[in-house]
mmCIF file of the N, C-alpha and C atoms, coordinates in Angstrom:
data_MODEL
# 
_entry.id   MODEL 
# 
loop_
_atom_site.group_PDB 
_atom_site.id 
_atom_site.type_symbol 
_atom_site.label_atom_id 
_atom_site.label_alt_id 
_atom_site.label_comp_id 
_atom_site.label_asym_id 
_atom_site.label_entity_id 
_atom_site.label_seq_id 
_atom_site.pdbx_PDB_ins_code 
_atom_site.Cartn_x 
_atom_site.Cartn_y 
_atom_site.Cartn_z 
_atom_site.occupancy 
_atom_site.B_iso_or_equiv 
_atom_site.pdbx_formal_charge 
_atom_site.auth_seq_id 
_atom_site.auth_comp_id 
_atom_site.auth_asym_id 
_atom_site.auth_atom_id 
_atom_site.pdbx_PDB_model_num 
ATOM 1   N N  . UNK A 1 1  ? 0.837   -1.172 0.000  1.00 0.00 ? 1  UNK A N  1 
ATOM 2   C CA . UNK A 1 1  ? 0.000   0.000  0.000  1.00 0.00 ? 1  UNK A CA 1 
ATOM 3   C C  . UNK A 1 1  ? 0.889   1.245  0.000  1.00 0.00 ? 1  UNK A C  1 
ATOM 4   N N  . UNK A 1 2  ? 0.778   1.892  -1.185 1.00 0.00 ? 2  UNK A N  1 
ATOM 5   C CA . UNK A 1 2  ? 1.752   3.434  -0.920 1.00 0.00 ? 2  UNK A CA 1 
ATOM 6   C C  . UNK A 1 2  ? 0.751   4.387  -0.028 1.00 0.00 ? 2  UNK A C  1 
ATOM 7   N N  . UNK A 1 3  ? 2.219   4.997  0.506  1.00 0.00 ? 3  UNK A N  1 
ATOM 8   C CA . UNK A 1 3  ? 1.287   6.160  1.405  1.00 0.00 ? 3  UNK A CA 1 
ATOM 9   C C  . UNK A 1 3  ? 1.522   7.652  0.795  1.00 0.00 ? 3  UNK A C  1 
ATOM 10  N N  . UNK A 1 4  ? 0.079   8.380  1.292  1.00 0.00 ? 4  UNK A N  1 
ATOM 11  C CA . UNK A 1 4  ? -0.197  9.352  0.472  1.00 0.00 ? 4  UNK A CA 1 
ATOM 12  C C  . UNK A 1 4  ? 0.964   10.429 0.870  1.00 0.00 ? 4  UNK A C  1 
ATOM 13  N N  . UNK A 1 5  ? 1.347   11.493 0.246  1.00 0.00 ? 5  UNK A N  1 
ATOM 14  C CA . UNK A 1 5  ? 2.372   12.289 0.090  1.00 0.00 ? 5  UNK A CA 1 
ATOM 15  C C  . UNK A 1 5  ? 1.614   13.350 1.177  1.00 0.00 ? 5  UNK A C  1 
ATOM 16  N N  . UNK A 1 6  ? 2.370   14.525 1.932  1.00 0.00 ? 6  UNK A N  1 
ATOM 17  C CA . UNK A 1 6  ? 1.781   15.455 2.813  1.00 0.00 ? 6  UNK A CA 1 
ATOM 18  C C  . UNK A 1 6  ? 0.952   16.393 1.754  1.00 0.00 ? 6  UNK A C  1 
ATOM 19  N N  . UNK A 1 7  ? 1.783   16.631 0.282  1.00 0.00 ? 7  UNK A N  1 
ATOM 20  C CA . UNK A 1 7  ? 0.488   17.139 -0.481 1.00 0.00 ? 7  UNK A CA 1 
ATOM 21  C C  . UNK A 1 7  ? -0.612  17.127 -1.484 1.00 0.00 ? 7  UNK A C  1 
ATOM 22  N N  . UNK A 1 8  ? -0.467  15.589 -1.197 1.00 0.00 ? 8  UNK A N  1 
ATOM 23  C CA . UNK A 1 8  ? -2.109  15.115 -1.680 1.00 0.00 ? 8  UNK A CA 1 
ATOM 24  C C  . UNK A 1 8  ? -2.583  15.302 -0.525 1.00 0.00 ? 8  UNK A C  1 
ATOM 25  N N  . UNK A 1 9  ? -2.693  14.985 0.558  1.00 0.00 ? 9  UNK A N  1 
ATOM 26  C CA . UNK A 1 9  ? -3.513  14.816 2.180  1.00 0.00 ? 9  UNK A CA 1 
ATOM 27  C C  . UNK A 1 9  ? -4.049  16.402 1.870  1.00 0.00 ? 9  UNK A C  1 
ATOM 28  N N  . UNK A 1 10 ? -3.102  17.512 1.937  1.00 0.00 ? 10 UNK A N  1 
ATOM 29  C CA . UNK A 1 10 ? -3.237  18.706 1.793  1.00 0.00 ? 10 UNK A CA 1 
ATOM 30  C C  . UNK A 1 10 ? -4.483  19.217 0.782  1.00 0.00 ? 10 UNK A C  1 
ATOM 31  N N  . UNK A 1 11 ? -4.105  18.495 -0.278 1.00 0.00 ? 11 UNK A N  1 
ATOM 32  C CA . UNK A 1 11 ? -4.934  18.852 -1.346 1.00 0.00 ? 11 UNK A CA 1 
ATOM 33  C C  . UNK A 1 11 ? -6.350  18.822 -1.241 1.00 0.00 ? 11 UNK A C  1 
ATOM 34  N N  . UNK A 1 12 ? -6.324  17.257 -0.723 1.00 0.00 ? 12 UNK A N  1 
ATOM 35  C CA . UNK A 1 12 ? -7.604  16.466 -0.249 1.00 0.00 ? 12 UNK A CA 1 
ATOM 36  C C  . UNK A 1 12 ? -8.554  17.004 0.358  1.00 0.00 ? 12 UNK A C  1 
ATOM 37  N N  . UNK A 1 13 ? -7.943  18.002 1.727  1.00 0.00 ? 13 UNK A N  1 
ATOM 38  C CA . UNK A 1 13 ? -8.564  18.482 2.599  1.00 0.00 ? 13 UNK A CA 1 
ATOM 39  C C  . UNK A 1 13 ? -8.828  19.837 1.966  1.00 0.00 ? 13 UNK A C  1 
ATOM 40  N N  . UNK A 1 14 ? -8.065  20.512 1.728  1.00 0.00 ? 14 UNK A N  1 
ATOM 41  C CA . UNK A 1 14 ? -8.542  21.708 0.887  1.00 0.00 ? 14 UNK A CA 1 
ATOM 42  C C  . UNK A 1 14 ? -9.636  21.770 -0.319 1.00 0.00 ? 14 UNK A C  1 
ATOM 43  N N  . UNK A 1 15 ? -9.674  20.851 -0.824 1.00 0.00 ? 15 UNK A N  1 
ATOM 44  C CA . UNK A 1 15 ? -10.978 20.248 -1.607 1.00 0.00 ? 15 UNK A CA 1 
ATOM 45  C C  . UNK A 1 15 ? -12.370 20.124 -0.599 1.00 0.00 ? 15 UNK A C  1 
ATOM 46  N N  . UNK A 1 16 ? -12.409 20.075 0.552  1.00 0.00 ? 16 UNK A N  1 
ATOM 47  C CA . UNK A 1 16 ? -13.800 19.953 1.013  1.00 0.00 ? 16 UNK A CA 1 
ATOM 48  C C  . UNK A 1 16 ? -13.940 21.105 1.427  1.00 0.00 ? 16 UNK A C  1 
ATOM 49  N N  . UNK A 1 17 ? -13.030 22.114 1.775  1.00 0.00 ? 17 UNK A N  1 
ATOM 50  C CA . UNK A 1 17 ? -13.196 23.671 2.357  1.00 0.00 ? 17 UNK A CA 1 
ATOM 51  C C  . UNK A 1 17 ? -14.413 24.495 1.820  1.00 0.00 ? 17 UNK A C  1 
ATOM 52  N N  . UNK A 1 18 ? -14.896 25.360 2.046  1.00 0.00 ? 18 UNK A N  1 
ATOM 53  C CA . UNK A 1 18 ? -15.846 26.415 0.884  1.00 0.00 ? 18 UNK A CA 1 
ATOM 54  C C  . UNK A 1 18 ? -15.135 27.485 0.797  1.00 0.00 ? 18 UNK A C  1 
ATOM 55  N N  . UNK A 1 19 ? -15.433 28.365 -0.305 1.00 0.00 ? 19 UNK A N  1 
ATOM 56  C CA . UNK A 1 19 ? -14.462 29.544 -0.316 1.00 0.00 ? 19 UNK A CA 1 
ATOM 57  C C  . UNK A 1 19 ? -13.977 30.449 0.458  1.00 0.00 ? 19 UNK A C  1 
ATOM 58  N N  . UNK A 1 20 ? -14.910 30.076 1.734  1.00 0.00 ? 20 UNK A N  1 
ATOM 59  C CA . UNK A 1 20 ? -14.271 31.540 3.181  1.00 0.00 ? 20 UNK A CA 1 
ATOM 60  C C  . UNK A 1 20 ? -13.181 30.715 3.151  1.00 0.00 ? 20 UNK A C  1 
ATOM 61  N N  . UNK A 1 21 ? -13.199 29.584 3.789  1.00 0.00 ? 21 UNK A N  1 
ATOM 62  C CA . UNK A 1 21 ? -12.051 28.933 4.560  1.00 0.00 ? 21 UNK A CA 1 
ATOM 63  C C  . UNK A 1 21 ? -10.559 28.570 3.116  1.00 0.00 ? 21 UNK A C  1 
ATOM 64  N N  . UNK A 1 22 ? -11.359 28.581 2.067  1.00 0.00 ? 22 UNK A N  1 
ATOM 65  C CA . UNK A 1 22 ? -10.077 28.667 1.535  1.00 0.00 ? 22 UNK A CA 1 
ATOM 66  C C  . UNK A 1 22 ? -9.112  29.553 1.245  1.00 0.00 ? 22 UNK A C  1 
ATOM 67  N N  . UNK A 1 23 ? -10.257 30.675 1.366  1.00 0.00 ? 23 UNK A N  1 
ATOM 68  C CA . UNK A 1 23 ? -9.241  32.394 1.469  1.00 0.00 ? 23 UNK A CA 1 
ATOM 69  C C  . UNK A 1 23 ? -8.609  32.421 2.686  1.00 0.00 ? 23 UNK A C  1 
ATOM 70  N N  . UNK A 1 24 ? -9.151  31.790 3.708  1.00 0.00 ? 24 UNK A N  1 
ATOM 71  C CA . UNK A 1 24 ? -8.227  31.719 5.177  1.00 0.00 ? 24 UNK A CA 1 
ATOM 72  C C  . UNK A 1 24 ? -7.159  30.928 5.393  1.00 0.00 ? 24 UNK A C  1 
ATOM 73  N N  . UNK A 1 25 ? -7.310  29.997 4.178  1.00 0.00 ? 25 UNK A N  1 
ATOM 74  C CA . UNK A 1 25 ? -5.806  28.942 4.154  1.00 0.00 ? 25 UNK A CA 1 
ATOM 75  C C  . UNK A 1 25 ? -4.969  29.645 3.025  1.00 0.00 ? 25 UNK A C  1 
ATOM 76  N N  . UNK A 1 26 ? -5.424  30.179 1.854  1.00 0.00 ? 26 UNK A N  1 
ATOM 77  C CA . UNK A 1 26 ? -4.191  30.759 1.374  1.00 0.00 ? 26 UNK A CA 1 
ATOM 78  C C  . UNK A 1 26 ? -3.967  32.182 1.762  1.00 0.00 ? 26 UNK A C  1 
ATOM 79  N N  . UNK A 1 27 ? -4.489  32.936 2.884  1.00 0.00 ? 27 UNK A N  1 
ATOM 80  C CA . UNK A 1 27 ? -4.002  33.771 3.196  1.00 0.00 ? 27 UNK A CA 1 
ATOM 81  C C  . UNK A 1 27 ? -2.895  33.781 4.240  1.00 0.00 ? 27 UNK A C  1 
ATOM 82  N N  . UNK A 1 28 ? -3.350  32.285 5.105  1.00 0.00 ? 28 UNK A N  1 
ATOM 83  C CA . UNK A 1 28 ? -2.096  31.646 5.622  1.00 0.00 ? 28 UNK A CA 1 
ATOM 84  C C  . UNK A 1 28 ? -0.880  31.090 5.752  1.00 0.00 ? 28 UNK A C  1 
ATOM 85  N N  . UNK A 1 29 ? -1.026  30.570 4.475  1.00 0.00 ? 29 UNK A N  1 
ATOM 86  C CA . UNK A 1 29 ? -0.069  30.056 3.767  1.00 0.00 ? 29 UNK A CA 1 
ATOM 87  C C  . UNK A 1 29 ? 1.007   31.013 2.807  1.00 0.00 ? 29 UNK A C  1 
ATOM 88  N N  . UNK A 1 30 ? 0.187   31.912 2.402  1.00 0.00 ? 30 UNK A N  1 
ATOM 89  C CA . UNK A 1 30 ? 0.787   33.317 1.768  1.00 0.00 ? 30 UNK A CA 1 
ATOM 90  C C  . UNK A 1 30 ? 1.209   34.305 2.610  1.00 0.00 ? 30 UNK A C  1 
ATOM 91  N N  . UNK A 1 31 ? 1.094   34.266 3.843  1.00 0.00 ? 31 UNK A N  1 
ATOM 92  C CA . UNK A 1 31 ? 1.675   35.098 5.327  1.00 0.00 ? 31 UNK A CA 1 
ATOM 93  C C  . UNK A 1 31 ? 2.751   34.459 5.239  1.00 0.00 ? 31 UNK A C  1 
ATOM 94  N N  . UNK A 1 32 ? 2.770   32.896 5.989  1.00 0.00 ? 32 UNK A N  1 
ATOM 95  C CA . UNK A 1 32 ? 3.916   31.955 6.485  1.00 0.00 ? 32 UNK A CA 1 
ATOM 96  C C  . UNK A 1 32 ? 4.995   32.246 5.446  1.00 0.00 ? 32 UNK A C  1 
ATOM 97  N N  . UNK A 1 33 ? 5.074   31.954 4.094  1.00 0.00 ? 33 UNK A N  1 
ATOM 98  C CA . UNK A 1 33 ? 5.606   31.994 3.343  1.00 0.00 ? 33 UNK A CA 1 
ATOM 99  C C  . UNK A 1 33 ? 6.560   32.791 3.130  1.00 0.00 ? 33 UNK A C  1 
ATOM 100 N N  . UNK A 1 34 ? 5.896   34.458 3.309  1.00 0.00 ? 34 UNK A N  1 
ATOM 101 C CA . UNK A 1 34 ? 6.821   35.728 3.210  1.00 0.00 ? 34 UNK A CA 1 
ATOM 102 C C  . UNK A 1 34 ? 7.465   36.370 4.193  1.00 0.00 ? 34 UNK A C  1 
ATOM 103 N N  . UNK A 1 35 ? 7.109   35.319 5.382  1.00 0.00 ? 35 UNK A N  1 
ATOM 104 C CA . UNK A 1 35 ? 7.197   36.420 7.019  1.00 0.00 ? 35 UNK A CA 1 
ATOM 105 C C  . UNK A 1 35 ? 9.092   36.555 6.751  1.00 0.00 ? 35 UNK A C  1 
ATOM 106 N N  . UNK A 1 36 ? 9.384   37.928 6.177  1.00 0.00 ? 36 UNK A N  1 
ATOM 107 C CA . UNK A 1 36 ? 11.090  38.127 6.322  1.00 0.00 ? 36 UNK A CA 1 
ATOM 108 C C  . UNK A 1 36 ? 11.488  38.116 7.689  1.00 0.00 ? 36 UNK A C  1 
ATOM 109 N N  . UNK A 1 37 ? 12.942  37.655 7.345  1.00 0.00 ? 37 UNK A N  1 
ATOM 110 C CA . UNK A 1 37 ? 13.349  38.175 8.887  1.00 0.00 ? 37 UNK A CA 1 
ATOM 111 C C  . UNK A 1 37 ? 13.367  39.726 9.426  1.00 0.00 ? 37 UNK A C  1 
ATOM 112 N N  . UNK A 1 38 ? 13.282  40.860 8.982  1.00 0.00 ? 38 UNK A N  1 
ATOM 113 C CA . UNK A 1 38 ? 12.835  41.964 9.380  1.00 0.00 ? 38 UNK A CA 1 
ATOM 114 C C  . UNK A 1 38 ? 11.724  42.356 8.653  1.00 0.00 ? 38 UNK A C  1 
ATOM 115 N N  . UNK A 1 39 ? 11.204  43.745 9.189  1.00 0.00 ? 39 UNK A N  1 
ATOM 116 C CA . UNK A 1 39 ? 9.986   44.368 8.414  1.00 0.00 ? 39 UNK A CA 1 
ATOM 117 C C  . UNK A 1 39 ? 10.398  45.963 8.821  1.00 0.00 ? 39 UNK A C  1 
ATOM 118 N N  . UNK A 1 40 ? 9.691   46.529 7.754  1.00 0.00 ? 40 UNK A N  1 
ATOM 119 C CA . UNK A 1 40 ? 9.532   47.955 7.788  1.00 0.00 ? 40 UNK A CA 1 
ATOM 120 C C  . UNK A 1 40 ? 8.534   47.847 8.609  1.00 0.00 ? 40 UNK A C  1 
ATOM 121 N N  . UNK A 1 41 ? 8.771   49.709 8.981  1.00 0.00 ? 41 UNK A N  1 
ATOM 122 C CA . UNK A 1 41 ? 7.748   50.124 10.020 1.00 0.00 ? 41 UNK A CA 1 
ATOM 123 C C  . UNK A 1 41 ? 6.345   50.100 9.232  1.00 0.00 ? 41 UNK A C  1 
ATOM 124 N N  . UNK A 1 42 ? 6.097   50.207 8.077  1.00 0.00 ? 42 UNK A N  1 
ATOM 125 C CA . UNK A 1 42 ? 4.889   50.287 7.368  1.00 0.00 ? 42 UNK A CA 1 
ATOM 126 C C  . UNK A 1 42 ? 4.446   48.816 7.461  1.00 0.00 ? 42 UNK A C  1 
ATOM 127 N N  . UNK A 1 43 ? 5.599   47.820 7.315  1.00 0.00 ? 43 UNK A N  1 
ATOM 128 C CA . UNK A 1 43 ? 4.821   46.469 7.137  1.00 0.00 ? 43 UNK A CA 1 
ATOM 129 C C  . UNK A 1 43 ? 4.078   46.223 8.684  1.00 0.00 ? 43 UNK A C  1 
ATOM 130 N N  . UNK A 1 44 ? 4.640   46.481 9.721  1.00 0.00 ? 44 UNK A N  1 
ATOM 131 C CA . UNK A 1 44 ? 5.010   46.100 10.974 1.00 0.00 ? 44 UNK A CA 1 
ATOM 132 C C  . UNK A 1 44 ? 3.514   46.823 11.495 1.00 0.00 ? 44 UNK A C  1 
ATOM 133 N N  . UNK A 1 45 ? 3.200   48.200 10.822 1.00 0.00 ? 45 UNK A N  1 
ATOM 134 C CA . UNK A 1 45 ? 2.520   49.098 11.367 1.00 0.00 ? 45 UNK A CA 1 
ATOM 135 C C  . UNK A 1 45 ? 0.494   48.060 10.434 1.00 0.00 ? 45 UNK A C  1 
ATOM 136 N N  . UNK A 1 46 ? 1.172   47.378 9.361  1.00 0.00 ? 46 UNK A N  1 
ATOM 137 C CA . UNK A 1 46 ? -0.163  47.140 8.613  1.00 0.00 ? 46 UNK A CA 1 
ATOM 138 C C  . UNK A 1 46 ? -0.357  45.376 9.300  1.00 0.00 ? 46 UNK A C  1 
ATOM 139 N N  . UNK A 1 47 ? 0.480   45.126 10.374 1.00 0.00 ? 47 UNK A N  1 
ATOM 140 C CA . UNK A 1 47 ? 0.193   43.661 11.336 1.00 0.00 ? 47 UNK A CA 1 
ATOM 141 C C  . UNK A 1 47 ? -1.217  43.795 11.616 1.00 0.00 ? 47 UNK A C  1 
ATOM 142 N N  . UNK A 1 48 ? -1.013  42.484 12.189 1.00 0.00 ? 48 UNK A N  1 
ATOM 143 C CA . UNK A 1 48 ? -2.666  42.873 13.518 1.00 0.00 ? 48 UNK A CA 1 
ATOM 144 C C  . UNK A 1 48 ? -1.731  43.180 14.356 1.00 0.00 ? 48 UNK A C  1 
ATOM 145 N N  . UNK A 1 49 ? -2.156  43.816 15.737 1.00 0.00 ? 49 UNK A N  1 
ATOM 146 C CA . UNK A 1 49 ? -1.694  43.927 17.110 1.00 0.00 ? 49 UNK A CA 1 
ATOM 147 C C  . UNK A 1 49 ? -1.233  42.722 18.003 1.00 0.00 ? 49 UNK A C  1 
ATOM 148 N N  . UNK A 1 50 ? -1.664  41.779 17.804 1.00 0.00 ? 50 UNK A N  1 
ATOM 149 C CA . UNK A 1 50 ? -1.147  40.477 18.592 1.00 0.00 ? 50 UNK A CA 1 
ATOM 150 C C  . UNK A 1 50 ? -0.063  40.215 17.560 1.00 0.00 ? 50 UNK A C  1 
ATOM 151 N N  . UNK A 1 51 ? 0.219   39.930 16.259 1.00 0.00 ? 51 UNK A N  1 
ATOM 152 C CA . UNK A 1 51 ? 1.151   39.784 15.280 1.00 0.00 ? 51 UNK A CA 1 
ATOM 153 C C  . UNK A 1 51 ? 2.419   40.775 15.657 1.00 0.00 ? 51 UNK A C  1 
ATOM 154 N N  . UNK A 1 52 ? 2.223   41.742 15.482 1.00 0.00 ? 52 UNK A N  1 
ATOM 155 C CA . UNK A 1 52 ? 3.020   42.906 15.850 1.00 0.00 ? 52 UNK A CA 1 
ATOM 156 C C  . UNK A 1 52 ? 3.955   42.485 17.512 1.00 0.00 ? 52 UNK A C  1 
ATOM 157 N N  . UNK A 1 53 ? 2.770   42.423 18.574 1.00 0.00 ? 53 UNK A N  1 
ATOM 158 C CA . UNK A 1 53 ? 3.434   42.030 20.095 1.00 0.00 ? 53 UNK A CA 1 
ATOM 159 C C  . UNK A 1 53 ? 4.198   41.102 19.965 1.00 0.00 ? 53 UNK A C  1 
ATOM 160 N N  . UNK A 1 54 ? 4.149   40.087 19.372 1.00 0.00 ? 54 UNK A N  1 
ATOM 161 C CA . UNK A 1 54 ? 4.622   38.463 19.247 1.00 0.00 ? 54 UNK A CA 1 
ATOM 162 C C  . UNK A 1 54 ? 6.005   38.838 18.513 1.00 0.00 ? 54 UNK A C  1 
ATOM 163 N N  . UNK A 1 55 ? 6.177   39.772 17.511 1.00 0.00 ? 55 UNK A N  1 
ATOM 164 C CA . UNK A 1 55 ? 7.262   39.800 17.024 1.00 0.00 ? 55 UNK A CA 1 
ATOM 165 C C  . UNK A 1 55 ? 8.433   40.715 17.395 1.00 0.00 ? 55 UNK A C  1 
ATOM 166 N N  . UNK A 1 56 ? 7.486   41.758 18.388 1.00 0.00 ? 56 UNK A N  1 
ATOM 167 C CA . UNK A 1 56 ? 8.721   42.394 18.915 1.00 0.00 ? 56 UNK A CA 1 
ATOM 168 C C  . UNK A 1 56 ? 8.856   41.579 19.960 1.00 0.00 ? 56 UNK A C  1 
ATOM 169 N N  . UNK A 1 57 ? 7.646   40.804 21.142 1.00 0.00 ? 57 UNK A N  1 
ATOM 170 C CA . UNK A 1 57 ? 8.442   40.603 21.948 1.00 0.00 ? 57 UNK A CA 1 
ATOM 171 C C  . UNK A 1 57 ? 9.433   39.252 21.465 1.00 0.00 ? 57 UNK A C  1 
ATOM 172 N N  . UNK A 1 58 ? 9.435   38.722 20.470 1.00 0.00 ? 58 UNK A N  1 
ATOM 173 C CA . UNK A 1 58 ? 10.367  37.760 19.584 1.00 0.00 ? 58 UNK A CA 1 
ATOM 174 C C  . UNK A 1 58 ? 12.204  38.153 19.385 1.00 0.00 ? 58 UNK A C  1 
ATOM 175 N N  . UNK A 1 59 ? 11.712  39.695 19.375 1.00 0.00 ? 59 UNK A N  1 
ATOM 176 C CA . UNK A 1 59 ? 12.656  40.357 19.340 1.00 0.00 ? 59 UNK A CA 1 
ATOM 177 C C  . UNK A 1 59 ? 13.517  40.404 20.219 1.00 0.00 ? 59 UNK A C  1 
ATOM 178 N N  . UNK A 1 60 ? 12.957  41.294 21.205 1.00 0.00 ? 60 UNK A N  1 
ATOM 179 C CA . UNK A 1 60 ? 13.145  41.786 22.501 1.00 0.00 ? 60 UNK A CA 1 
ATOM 180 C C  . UNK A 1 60 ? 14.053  39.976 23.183 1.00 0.00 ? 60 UNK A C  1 
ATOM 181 N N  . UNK A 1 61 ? 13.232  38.976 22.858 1.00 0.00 ? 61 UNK A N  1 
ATOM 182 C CA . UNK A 1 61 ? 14.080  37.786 23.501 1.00 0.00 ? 61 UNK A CA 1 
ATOM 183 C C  . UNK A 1 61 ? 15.215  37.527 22.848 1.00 0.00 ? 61 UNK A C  1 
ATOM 184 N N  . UNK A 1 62 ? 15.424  37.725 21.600 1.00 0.00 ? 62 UNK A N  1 
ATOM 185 C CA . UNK A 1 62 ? 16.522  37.500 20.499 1.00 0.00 ? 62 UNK A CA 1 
ATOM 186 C C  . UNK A 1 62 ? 17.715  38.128 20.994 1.00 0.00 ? 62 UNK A C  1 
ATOM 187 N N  . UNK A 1 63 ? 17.257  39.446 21.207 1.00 0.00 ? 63 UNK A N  1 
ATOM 188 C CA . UNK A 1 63 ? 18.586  40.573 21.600 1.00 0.00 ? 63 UNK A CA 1 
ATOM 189 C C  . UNK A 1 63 ? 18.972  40.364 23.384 1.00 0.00 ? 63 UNK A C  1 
ATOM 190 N N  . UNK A 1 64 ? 17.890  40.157 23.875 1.00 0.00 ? 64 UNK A N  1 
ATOM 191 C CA . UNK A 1 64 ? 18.314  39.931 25.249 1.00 0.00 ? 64 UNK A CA 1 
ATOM 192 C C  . UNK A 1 64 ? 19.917  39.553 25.712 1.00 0.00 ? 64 UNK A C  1 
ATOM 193 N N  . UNK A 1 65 ? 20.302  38.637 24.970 1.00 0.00 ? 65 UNK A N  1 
ATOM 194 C CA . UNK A 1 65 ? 21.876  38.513 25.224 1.00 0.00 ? 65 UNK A CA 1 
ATOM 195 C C  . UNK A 1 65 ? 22.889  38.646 24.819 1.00 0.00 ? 65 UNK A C  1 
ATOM 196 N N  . UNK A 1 66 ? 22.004  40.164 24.109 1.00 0.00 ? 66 UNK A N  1 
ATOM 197 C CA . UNK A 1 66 ? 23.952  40.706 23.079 1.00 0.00 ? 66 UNK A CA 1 
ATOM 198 C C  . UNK A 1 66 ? 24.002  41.926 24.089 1.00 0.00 ? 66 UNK A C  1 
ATOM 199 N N  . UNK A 1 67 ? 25.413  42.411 23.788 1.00 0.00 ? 67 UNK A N  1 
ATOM 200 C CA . UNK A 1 67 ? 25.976  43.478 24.611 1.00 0.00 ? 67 UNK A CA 1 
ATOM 201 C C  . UNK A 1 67 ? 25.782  44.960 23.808 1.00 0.00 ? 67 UNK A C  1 
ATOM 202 N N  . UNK A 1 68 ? 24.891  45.577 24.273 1.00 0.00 ? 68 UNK A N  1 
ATOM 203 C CA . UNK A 1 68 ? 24.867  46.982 23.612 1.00 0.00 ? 68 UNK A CA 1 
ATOM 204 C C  . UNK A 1 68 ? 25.365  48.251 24.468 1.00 0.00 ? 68 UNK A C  1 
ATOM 205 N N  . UNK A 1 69 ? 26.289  48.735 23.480 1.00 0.00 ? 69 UNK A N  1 
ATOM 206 C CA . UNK A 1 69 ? 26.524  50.194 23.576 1.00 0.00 ? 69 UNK A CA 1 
ATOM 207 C C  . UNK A 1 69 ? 25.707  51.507 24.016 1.00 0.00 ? 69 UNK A C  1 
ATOM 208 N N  . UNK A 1 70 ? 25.729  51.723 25.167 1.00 0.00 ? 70 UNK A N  1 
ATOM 209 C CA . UNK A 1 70 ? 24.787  53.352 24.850 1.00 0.00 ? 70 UNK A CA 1 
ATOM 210 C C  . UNK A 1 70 ? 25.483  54.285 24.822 1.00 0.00 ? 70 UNK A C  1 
ATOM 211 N N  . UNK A 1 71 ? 24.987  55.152 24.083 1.00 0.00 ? 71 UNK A N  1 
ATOM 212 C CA . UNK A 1 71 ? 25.761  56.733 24.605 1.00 0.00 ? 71 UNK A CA 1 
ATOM 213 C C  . UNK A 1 71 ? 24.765  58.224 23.868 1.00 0.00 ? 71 UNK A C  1 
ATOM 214 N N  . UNK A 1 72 ? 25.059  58.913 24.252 1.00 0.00 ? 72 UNK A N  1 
ATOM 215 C CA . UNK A 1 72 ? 24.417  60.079 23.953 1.00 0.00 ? 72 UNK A CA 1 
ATOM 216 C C  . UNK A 1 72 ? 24.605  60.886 22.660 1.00 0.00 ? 72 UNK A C  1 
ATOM 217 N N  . UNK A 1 73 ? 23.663  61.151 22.191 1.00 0.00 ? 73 UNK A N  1 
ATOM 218 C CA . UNK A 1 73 ? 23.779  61.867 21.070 1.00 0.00 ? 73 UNK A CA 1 
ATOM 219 C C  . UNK A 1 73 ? 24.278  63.296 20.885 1.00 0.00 ? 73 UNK A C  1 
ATOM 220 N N  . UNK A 1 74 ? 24.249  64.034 21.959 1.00 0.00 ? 74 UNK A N  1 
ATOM 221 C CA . UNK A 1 74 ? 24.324  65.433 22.162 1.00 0.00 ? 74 UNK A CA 1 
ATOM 222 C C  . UNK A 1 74 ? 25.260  65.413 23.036 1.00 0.00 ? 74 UNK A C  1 
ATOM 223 N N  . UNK A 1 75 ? 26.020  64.377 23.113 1.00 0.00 ? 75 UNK A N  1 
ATOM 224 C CA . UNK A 1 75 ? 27.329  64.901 24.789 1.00 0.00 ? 75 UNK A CA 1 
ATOM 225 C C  . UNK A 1 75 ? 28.475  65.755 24.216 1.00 0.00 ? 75 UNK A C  1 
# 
């Protein structure tokens, strides 16, 4: 018995969807796809708000253990 490939299964199931839910899977799939490793403030600013939190605080954990410089702009 061959077994089915992850995208026939895929296919399969996307075949019984109706058109909301299939605009909700390729809008998902078309997110996942492009998420760069950075974003402009325009991309960042056109998130949802939970999207947006998740990625700075993604951030915010990323940098947590590098060593940064401060200093003043005007000294």
């Amino acid at each position: 018995m061959a077994s089915i490939s992850i995208d026939q299964q895929i296919m399969e199931r996307i075949r019984e969807l109706d058109e909301a839910q299939k605009q909700r899977v390729l809008e998902f799939v078309t997110h996942t796809a492009r998420q760069p490793s950075t974003y402009s403030a325009r991309e960042l600013l056109s998130l949802p708000p939970a999207e947006r939190q998740r990625l700075v605080a993604a951030a915010f954990e990323a940098a947590a253990d590098e060593d940064f410089e401060t200093f003043e702009a005007y000294s």
